[in-house]
FIKOLZA-1660 file (N, C-alpha, C; in steps of 0.1 Angstrom, whole numbers, plus 5000, padded with zeros to 4 digits):
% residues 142
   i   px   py   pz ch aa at
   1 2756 2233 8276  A  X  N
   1 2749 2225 8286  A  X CA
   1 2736 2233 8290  A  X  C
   2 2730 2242 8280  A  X  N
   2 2720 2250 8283  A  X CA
   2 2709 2241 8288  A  X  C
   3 2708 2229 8284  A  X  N
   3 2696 2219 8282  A  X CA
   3 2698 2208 8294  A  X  C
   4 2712 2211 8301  A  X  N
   4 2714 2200 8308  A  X CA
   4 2707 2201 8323  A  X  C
   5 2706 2198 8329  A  X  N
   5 2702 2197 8344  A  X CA
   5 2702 2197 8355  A  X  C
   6 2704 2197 8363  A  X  N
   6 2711 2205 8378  A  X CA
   6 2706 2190 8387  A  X  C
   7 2715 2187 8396  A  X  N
   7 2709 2177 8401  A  X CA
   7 2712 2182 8417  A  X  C
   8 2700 2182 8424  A  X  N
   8 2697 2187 8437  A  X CA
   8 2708 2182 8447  A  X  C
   9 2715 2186 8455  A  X  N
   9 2726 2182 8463  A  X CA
   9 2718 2183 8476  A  X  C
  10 2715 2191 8485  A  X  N
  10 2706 2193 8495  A  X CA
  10 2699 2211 8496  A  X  C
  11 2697 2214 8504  A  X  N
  11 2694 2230 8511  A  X CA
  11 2688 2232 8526  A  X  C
  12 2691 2243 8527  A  X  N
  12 2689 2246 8544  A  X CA
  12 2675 2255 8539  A  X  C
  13 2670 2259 8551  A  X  N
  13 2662 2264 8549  A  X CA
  13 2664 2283 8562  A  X  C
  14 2663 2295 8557  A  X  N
  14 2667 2305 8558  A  X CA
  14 2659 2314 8564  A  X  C
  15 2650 2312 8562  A  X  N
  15 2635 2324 8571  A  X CA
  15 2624 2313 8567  A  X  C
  16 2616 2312 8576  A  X  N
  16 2603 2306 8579  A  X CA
  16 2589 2319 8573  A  X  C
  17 2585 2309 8567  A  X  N
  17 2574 2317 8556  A  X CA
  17 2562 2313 8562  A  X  C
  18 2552 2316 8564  A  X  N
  18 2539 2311 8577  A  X CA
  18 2529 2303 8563  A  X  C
  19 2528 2311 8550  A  X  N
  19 2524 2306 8538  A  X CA
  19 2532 2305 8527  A  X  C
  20 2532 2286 8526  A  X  N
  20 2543 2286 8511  A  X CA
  20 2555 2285 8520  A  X  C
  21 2565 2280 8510  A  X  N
  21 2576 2273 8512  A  X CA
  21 2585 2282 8518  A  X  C
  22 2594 2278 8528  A  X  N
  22 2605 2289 8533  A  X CA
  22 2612 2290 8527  A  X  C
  23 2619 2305 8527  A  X  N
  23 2632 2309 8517  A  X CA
  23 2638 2300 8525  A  X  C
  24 2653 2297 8510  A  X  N
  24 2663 2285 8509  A  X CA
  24 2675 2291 8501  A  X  C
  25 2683 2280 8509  A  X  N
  25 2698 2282 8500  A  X CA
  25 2702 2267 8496  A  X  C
  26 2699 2266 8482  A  X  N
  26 2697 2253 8478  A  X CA
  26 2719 2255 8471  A  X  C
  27 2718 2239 8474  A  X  N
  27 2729 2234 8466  A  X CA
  27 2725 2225 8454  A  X  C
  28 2731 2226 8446  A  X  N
  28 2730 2216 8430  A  X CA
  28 2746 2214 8425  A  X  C
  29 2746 2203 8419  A  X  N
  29 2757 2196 8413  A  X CA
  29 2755 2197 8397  A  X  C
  30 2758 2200 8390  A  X  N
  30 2766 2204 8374  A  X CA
  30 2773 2197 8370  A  X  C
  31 2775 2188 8360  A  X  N
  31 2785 2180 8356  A  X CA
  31 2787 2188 8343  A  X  C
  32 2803 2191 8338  A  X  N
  32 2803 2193 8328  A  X CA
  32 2798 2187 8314  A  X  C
  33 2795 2190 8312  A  X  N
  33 2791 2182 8295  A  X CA
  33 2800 2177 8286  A  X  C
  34 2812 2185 8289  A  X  N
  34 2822 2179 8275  A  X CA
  34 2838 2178 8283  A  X  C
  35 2836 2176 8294  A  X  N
  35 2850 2171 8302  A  X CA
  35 2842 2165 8315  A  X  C
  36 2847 2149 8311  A  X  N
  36 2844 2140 8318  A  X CA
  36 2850 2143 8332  A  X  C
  37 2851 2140 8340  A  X  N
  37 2853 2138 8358  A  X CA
  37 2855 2154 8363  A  X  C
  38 2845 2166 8359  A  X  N
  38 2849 2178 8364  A  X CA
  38 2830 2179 8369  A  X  C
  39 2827 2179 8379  A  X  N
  39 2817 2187 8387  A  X CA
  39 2821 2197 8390  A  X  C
  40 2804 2207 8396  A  X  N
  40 2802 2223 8394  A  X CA
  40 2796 2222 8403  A  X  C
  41 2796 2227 8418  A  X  N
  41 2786 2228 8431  A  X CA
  41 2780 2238 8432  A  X  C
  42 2767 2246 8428  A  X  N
  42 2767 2260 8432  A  X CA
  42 2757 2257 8439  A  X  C
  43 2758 2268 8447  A  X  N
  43 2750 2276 8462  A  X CA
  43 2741 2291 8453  A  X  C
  44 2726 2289 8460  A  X  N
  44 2721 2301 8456  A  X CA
  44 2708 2302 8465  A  X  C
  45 2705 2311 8462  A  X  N
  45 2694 2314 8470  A  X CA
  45 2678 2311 8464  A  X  C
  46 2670 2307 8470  A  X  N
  46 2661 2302 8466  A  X CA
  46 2646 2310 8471  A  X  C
  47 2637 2317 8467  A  X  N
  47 2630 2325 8473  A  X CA
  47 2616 2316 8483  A  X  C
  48 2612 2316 8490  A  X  N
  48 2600 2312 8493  A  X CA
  48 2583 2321 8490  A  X  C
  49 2578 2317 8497  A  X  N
  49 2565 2323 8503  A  X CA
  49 2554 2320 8494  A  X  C
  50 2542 2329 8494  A  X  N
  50 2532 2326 8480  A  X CA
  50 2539 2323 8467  A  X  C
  51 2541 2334 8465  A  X  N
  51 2552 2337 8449  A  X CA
  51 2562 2329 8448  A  X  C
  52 2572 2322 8457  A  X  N
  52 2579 2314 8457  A  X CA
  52 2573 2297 8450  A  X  C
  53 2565 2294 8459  A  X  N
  53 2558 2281 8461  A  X CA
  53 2551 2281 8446  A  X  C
  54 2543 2294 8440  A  X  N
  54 2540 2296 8428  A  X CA
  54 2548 2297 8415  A  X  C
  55 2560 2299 8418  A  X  N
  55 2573 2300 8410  A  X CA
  55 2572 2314 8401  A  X  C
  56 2569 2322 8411  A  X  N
  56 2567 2337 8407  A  X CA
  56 2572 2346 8408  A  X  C
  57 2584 2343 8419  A  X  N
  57 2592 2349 8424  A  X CA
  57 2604 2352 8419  A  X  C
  58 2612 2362 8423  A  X  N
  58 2623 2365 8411  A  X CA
  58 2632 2362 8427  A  X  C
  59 2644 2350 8427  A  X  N
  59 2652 2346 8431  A  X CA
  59 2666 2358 8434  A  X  C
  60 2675 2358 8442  A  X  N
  60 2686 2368 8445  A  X CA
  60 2693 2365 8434  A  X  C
  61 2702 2375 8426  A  X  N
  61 2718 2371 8418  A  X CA
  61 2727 2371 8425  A  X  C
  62 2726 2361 8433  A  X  N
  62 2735 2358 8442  A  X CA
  62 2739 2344 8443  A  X  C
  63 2753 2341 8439  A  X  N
  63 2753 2326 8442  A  X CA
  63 2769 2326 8440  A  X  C
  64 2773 2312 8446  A  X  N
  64 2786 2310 8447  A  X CA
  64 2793 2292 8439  A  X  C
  65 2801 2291 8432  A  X  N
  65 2805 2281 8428  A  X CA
  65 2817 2272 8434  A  X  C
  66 2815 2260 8430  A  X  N
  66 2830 2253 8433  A  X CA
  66 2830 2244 8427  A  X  C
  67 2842 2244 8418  A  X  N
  67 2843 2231 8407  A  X CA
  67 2855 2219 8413  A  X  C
  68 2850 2209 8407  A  X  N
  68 2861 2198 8414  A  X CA
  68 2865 2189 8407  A  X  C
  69 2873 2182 8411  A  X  N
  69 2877 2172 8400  A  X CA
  69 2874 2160 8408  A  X  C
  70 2861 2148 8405  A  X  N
  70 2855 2141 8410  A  X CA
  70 2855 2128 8400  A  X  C
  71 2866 2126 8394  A  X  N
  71 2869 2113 8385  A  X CA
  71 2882 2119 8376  A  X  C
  72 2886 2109 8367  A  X  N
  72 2894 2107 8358  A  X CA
  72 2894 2121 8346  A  X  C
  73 2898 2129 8342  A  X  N
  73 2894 2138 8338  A  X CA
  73 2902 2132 8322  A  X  C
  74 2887 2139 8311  A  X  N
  74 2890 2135 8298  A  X CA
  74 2884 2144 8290  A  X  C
  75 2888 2143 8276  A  X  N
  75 2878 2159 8272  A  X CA
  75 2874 2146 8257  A  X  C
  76 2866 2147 8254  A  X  N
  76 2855 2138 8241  A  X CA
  76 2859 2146 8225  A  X  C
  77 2858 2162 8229  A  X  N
  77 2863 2166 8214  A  X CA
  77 2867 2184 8224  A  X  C
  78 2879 2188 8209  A  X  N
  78 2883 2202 8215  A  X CA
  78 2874 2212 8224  A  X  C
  79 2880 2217 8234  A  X  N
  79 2869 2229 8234  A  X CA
  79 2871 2245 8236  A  X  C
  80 2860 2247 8231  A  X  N
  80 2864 2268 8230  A  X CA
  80 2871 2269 8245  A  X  C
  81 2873 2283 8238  A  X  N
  81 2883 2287 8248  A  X CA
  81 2878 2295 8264  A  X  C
  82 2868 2297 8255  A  X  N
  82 2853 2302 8265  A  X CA
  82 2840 2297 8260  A  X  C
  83 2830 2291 8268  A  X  N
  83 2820 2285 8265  A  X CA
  83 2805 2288 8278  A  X  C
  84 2796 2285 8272  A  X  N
  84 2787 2289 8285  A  X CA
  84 2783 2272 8282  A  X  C
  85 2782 2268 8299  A  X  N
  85 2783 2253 8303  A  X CA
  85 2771 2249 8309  A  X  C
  86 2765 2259 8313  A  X  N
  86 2750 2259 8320  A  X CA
  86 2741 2270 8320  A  X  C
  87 2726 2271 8322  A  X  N
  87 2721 2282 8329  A  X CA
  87 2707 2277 8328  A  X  C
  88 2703 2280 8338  A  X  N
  88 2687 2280 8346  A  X CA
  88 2684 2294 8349  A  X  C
  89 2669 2295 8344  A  X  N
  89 2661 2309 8342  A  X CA
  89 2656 2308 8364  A  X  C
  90 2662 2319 8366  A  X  N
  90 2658 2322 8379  A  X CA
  90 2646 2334 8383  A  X  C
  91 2640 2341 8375  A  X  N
  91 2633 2344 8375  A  X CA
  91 2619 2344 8363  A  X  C
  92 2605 2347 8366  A  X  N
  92 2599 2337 8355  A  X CA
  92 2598 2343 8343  A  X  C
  93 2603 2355 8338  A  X  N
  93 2608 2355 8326  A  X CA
  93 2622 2366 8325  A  X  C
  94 2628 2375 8326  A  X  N
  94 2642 2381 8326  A  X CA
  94 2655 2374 8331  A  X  C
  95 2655 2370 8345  A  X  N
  95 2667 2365 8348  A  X CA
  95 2672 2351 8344  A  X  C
  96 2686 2349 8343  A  X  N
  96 2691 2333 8342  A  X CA
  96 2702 2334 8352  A  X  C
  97 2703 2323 8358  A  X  N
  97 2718 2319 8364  A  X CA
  97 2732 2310 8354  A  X  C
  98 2741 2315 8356  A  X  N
  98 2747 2311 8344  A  X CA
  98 2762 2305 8347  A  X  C
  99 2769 2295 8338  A  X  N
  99 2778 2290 8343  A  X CA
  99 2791 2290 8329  A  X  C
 100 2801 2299 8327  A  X  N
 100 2805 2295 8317  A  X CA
 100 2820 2288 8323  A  X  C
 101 2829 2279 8312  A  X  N
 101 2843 2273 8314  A  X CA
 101 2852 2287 8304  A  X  C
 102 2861 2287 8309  A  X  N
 102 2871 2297 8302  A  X CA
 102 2882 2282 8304  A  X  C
 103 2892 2285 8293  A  X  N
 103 2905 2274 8294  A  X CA
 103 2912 2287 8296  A  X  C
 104 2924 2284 8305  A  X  N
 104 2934 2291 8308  A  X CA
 104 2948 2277 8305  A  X  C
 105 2955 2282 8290  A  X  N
 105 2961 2273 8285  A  X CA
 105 2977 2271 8291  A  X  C
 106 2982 2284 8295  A  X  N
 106 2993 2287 8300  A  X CA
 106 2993 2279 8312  A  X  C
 107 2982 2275 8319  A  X  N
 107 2978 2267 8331  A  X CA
 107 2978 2256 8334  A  X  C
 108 2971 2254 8323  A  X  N
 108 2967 2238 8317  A  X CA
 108 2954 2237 8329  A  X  C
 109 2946 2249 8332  A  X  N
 109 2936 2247 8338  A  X CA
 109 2919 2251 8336  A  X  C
 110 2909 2249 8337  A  X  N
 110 2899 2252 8337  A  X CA
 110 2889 2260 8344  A  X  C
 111 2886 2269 8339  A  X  N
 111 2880 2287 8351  A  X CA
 111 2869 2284 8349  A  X  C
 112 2859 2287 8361  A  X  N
 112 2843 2283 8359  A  X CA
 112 2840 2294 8373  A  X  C
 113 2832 2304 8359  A  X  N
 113 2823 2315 8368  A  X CA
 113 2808 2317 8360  A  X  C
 114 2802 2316 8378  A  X  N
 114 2789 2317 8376  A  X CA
 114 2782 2335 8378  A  X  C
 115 2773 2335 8375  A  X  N
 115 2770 2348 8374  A  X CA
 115 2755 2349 8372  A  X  C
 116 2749 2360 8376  A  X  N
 116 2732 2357 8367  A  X CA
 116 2736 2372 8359  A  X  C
 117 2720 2371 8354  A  X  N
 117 2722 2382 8340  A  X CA
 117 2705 2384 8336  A  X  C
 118 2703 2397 8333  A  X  N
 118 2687 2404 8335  A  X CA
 118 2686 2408 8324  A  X  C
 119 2677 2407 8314  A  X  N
 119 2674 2409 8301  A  X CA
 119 2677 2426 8298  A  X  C
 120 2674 2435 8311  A  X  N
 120 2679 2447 8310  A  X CA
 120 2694 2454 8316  A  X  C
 121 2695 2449 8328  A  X  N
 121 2706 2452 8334  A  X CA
 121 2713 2439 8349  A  X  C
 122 2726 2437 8343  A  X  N
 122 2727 2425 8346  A  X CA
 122 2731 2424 8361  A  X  C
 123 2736 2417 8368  A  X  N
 123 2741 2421 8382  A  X CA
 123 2759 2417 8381  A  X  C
 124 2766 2423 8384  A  X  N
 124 2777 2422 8388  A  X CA
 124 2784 2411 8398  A  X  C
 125 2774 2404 8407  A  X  N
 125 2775 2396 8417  A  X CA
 125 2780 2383 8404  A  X  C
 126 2794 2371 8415  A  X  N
 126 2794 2366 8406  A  X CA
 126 2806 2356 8412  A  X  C
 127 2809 2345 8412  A  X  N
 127 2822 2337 8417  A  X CA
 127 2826 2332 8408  A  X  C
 128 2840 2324 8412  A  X  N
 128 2848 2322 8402  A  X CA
 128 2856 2308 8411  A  X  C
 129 2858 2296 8401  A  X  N
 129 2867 2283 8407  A  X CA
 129 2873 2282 8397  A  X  C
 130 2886 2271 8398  A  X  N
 130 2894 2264 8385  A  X CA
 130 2897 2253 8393  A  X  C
 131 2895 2244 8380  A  X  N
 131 2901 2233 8385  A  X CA
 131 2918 2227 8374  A  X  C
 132 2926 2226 8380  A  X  N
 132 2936 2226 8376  A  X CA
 132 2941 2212 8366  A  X  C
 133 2943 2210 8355  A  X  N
 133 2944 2192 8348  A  X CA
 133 2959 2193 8348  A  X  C
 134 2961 2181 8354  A  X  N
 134 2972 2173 8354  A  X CA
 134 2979 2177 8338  A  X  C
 135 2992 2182 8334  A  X  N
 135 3001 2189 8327  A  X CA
 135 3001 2176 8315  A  X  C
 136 3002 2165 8318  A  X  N
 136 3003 2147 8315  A  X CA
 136 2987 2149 8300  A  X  C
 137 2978 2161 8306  A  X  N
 137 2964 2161 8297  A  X CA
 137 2963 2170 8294  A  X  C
 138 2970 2175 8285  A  X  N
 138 2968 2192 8276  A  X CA
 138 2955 2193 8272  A  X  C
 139 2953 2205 8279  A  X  N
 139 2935 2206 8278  A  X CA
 139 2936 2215 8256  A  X  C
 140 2925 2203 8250  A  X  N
 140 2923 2206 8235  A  X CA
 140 2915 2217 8234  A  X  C
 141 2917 2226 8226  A  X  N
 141 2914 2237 8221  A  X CA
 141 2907 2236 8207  A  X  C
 142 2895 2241 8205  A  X  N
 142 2894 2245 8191  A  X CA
 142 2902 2251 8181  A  X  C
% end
């Protein structure tokens, strides 16, 4: 879902910038790619000011996830057992924010942690949701 898209949920706004946009804690919605009725909510931080508003700004690795089960859940073809599901570049060239699925088979559930990661040294900051599939839908494996 490297290519896929983030669709704006809302954001608050966090410190008042006098020039350029105020720092933000934006929310966005994620749809999985390859398991139908599972959305991804993350929360992150969003920088303001000159460098902000210029998109020059290198954003926090800081963010938090929550995956849901917001329809009928189906899976289109098997999937790894670990996969990266998303990522958007958060800073204008080193950083990405990043979202991968782990299957937890013994569970019959689905792990989704977000995390960012720095071409040199990555940050450890990082959350973690599952969403659990009904026993009735053995989640397919490669």
């Amino acid at each position: 879902m490297g290519g896929a898209h983030a669709e704006p949920v809302g954001e608050v706004d966090t410190a008042f910038k006098l020039i350029g946009p105020d720092h933000k804690v934006v929310v966005d919605a994620h749809e999985d790619p390859k398991v139908a009725g599972v959305t991804c909510y993350v929360s992150r931080a969003k920088t303001g000011g000159i460098k902000g508003g210029l998109g020059l700004a290198e954003d926090k690795a800081e963010a938090s996830i929550a995956c849901r089960q917001t329809g009928p859940i189906s899976f289109a073809k098997p999937l790894a057992r670990q996969e990266e599901v998303f990522n958007e570049r958060i800073s204008l060239v080193f950083k990405k924010l990043r979202i991968v699925r782990m299957v937890d088979s013994r569970r019959n559930t689905l792990v989704y942690l977000t995390y960012s990661d720095r071409l040199i040294d990555g940050s450890p900051q990082n959350s973690v949701t599952a969403v659990p599939v009904d026993r009735a839908t053995p989640i397919p494996l490669k």
